[in-house]
C-alpha positions as CSV (number, residue, x, y, z in Angstrom):
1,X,14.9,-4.6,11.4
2,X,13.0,-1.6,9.7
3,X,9.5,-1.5,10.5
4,X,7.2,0.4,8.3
5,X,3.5,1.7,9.9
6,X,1.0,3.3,8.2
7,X,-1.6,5.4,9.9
8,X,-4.4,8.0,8.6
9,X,-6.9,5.6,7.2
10,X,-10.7,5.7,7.4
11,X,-13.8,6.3,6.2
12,X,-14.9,9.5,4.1
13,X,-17.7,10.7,1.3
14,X,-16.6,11.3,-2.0
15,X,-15.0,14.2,-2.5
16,X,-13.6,14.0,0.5
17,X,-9.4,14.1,2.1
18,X,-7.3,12.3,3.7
19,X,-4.1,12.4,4.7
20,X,-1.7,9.3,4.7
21,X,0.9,8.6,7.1
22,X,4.2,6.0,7.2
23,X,6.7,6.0,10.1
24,X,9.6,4.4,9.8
25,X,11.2,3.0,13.0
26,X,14.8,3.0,12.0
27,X,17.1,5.3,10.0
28,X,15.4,6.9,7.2
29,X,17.7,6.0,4.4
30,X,15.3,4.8,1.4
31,X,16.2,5.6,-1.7
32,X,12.7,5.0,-3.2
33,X,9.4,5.3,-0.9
34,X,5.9,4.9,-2.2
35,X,2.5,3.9,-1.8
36,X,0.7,0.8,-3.2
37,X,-2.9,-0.1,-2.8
38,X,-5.0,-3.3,-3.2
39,X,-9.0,-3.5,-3.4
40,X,-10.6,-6.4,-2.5
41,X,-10.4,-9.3,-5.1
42,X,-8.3,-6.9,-7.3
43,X,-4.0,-7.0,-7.4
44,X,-1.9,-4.5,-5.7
45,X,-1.0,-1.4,-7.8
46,X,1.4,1.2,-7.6
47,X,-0.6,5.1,-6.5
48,X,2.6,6.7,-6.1
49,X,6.3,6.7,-5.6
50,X,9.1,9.5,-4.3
51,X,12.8,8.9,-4.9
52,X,15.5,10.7,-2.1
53,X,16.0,13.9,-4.1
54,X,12.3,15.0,-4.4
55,X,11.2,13.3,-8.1
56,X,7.8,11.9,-7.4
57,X,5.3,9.5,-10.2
58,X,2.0,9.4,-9.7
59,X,-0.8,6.3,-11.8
60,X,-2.7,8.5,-14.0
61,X,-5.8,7.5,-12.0
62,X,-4.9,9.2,-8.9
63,X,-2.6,12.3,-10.8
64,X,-3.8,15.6,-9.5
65,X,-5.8,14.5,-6.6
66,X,-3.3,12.9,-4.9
67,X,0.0,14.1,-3.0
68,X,3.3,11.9,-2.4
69,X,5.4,13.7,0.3
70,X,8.4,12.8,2.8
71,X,10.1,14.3,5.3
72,X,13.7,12.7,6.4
73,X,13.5,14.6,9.8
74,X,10.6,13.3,11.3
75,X,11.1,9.3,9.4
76,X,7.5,10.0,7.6
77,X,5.8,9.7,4.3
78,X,2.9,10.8,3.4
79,X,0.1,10.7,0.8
80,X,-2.5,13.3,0.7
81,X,-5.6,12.4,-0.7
82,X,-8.1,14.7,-2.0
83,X,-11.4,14.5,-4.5
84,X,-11.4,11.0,-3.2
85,X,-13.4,8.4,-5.5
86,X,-15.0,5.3,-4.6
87,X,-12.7,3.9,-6.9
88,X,-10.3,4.6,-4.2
89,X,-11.1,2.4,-1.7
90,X,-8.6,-0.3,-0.9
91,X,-5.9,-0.7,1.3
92,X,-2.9,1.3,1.2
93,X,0.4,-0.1,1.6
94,X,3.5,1.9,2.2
95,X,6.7,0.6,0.7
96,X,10.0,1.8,0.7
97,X,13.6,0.4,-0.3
98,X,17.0,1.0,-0.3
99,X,19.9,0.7,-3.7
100,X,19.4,-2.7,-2.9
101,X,17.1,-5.9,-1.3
102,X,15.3,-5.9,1.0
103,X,12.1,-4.3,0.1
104,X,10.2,-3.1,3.0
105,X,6.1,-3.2,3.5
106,X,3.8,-1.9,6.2
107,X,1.1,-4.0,7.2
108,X,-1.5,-1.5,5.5
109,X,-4.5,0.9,6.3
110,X,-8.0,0.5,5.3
111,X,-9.7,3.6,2.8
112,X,-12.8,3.4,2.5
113,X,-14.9,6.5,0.2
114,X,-18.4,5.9,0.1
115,X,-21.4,8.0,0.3
């Protein structure tokens, strides 16, 4: 079975970077990869996605500050955060499917801006 992990998370000031990670542990087939995030007491939204050929969306509350990268070599996604907001914080899920179910999830890593 596919495991997703996500790695990279952590405390930093506003303003601030980080730099996302998602291994996969199998083959590195997706068709669509992406990044979801989920505050406390608030629903999980959609920050970013990346289909196989390079085309990347982005919410308009993280466009231009934030980065939606993968590498099919290395099994890895990433998400580069810059300008970070406290409106940021949440956890960050990394997601990722295929032309068809299942959808896969990591278990999440905590980002946390404050000052």
């Amino acid at each position: 079975q596919v495991q997703l992990v996500e790695s990279g998370g952590g405390l930093v000031q506003p303003g601030g970077s980080l730099r996302l990670s998602c291994a996969a542990s199998g083959s590195f087939s997706f068709y669509v990869m992406g990044w979801y995030r989920q505050a406390t007491g608030k629903q999980r939204e959609l920050v970013a996605t990346i289909i196989s050929g390079g085309s990347t969306n982005y919410a308009d509350s993280v466009k231009g500050r934030f980065t939606i990268s993968r590498d099919n070599a290395k099994n890895t996604m990433y998400l580069q955060m810059n300008s970070l907001k406290p409106e940021d914080t949440a956890v960050y899920y990394c997601y990722a499917v295929r032309r068809g179910p299942p959808d896969y999830w990591g278990q999440g890593t905590q980002v946390t801006v404050s000052s």
